[in-house]
N, C-alpha and C positions, 0 to 999 in steps of 0.2 A: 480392559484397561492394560497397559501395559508393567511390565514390573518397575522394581525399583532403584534401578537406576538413574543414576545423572548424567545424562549427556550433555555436552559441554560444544557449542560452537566457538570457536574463536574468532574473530575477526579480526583482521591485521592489520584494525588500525586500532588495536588494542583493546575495542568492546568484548564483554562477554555477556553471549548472548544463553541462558541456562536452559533447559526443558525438563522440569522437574515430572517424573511420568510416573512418583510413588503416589499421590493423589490428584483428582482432579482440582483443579485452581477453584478456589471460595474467591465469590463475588459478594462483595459489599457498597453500598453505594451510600458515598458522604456525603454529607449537604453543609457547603461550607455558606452559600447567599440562599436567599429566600427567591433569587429567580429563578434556581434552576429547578422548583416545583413546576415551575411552568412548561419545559422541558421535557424533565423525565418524571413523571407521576411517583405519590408516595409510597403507593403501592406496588412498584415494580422491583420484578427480581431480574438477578444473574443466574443464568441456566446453559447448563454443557450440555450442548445439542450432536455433538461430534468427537470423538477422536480418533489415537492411530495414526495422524502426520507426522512425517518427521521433521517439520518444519511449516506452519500454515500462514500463509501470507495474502494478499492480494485482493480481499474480498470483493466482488461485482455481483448484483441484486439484477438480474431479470425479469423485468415485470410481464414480459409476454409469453415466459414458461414458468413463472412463479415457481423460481428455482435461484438457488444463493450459489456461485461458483468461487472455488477457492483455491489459489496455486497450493500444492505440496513443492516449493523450493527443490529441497533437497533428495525428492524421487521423481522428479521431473515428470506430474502430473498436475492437471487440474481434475479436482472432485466436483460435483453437486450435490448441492442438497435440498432436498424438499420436505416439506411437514408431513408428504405421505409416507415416501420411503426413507425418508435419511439419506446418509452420506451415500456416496455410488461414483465409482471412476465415472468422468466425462471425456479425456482430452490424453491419454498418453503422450512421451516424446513432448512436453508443453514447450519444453526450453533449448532442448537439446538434440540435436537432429542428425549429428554426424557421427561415424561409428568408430571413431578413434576415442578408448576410454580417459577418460579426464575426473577430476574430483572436484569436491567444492560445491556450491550453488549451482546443481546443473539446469533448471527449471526455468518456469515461467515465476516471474514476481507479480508485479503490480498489472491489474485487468480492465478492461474498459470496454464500450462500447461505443464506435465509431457515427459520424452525425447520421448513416444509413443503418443502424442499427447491427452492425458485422462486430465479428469480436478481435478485438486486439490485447497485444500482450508484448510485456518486457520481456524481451528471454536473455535468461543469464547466458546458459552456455553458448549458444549462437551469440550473443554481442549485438540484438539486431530489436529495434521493436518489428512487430511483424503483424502482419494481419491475416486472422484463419479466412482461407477459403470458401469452407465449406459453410453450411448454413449451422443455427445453432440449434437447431433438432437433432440434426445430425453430422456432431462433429467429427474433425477428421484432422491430424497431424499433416495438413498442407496449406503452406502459408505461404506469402507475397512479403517481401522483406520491402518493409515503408523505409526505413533508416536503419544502415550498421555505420556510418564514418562519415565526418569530419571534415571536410578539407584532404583526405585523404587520411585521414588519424580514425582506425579503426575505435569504435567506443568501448568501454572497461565492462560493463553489467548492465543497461537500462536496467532502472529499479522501480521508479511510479509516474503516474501518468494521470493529467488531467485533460478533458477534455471542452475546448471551447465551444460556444453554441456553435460558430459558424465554422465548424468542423477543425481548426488548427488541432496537433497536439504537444502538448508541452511535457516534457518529460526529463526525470534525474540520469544521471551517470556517474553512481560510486562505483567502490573498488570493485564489494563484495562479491562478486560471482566470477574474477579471477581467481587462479590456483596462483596463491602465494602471493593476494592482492595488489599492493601499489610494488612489491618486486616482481612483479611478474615481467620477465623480458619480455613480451609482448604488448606491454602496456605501451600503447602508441602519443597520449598527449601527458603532457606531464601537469595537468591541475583535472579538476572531478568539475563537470560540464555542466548546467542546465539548459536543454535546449528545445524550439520550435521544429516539426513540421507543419509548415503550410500545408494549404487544401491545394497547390500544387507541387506537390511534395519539395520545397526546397529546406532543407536545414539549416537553423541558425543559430548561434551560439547567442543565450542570452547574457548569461553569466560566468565567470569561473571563478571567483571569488571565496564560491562555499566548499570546505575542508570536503564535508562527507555527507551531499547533498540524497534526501531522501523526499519524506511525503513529499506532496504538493498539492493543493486545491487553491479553486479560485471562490473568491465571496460573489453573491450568488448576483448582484450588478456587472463582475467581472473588471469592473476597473481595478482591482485588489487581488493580487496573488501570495498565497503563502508558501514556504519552503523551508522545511523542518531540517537541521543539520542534526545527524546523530551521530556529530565528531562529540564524544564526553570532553574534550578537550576546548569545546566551542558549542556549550549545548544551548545553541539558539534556534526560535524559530522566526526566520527572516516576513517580514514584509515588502514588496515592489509597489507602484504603481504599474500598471499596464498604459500604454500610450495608447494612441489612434490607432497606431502599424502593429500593433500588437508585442512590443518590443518591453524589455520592463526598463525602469527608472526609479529612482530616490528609494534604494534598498535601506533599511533600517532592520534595529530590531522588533519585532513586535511582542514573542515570549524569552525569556533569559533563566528558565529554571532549570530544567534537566534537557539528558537528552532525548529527543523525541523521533520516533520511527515513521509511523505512516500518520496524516493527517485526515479529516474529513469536517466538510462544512454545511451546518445545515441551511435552510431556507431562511431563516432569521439572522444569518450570518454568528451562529454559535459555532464555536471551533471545538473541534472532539479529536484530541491527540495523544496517540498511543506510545506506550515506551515500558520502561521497569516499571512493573506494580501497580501498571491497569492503564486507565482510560482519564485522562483529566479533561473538564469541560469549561471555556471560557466563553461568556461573550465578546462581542465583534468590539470591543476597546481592548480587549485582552486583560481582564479580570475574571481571576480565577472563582467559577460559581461550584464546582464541587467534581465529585470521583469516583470511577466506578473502580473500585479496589480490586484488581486479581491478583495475585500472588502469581509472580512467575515475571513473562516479555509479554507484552503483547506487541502483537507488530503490525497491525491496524484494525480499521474497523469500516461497516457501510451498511447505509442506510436503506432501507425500502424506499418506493419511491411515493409515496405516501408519508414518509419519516417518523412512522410510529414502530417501528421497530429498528434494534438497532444490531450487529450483527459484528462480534470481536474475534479474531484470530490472537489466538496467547498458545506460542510453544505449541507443544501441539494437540492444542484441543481446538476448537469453535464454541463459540458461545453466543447467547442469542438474551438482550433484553429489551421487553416490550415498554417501549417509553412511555407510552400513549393506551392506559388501561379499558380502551377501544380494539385496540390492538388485536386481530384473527389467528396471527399465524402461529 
């Protein structure tokens, strides 16, 4: 474990984001409705599977290496982990690929897997989502840049990324992985973006509306997308409709509590949204059914693909709870 210090992120749109690393975060899980027995079992715990991040974010669940990968942000790695060995570098260089040194969010954030099963990644210091090359037995720091820019307006940090059945991907662009955020001279559009790649790669600005766009997932029909703003100054979590074209319309609010970090949706259209002081879980009307309490940030979460396990990035630990007391891993 690490000592007992507090290291402190800032972020410059005034969050602060804490990593308390004198204990591991205590997991407790409240039951505020009687549905969400149905959900996460009475008998399930909160357990730290992992730590040593200096920043753990992005969580992606692969079911054909039954292995959980996880951006480290701020050392510009992706880890794996499995129930046999634990945590273990996968992915050096995840974010960051040019040798002029820079500060700040150099890494990859938010992770996915592409509709050919390849792996993709938001990378902060490159500005770019990017797709690794190589396969995922054996990865390798060489990637295909899907999207860096705009209209010719370089992007700020891709940060999360959902992915459509029929391959589009939809992803955020806040500040955070500028050096000195929204002053950063380099910052090329003046609003925080949410935008498409098509399956022929063209980019499209869906929105620009949201202050300090983050998660994003889609409810599991796909006519519904959500998009979690973690401006504290605007702590909504947006709902769209998705059109035909794939384009969104009739934004609304659908959560108005705190601010919320990474999102994730399960099969029954339950919503599990990460932020200060754990995990809150709503169904798909957005009623709040109960909480996995950790002490600290968490800054997302993901599911197996099975959804009996569930799998929380806070500060920098990993944590792992078995929703579904069937549950193997």
């Amino acid at each position: 474990m690490k000592n007992s210090l507090l290291a402190v992120i800032v972020l410059y749109t005034g969050q602060l984001y804490a990593q308390t690393a004198s204990k591991p975060p205590e997991g407790v899980i409240e039951r505020i409705s009687p549905e969400l027995d149905a959900i996460i079992t009475v008998t399930a715990k909160v357990e730290v599977i992992a730590d040593g991040f200096g920043w753990v974010e992005g969580p992606l669940w692969i079911e054909s290496q039954k292995m959980l990968l996880v951006s480290d942000v701020l050392n510009n790695n992706v880890y794996k982990w499995t129930a046999e060995k634990g945590k273990e570098l996968y992915l050096a260089h995840s974010g960051y690929t040019q040798k002029i040194p820079r500060a700040e969010e150099l890494g990859s954030n938010g992770l996915a897997l592409s509709k050919e099963g390849r792996l993709l990644l938001c990378q902060h210091g490159d500005r770019r989502v990017a797709l690794m090359n190589a396969s995922l037995d054996h990865p390798k720091a060489d990637y295909t840049t899907l999207a860096s820019e705009y209209k010719g307006k370089k992007f700020d940090s891709p940060n999360d990324l959902a992915i459509r059945k029929n391959g589009d991907i939809y992803f955020t662009d806040p500040p955070y992985g500028l050096e000195k955020g929204v002053k950063n001279p380099s910052k090329a559009a003046p609003y925080q973006g949410v935008y498409r790649i098509s399956k022929k790669g063209i980019v499209t600005l869906l929105t620009d509306s949201i202050s300090r766009p983050n998660g994003i997932a889609f409810f599991p029909n796909e006519k519904s997308l959500l998009v979690a703003n973690s401006d504290p100054q605007k702590p909504n979590i947006y709902i769209y409709d998705v059109t035909k074209e794939g384009l969104l319309s009739n934004g609304r609010i659908f959560i108005k509590e705190r601010s919320t970090d990474g999102i994730k949706i399960d099969k029954e259209g339950n919503v599990f949204a990460t932020g200060q002081g754990g995990v809150r879980i709503y169904n798909k009307k957005g009623h709040l059914l109960g909480k996995i309490k950790i002490n600290g940030s968490t800054s997302n979460c993901a599911f197996t693909n099975d959804y009996k396990t569930l799998f929380v990035t806070a500060d920098d630990y990993l944590l792992k709870v078995d929703l579904n007391k069937k549950a193997g891993l």
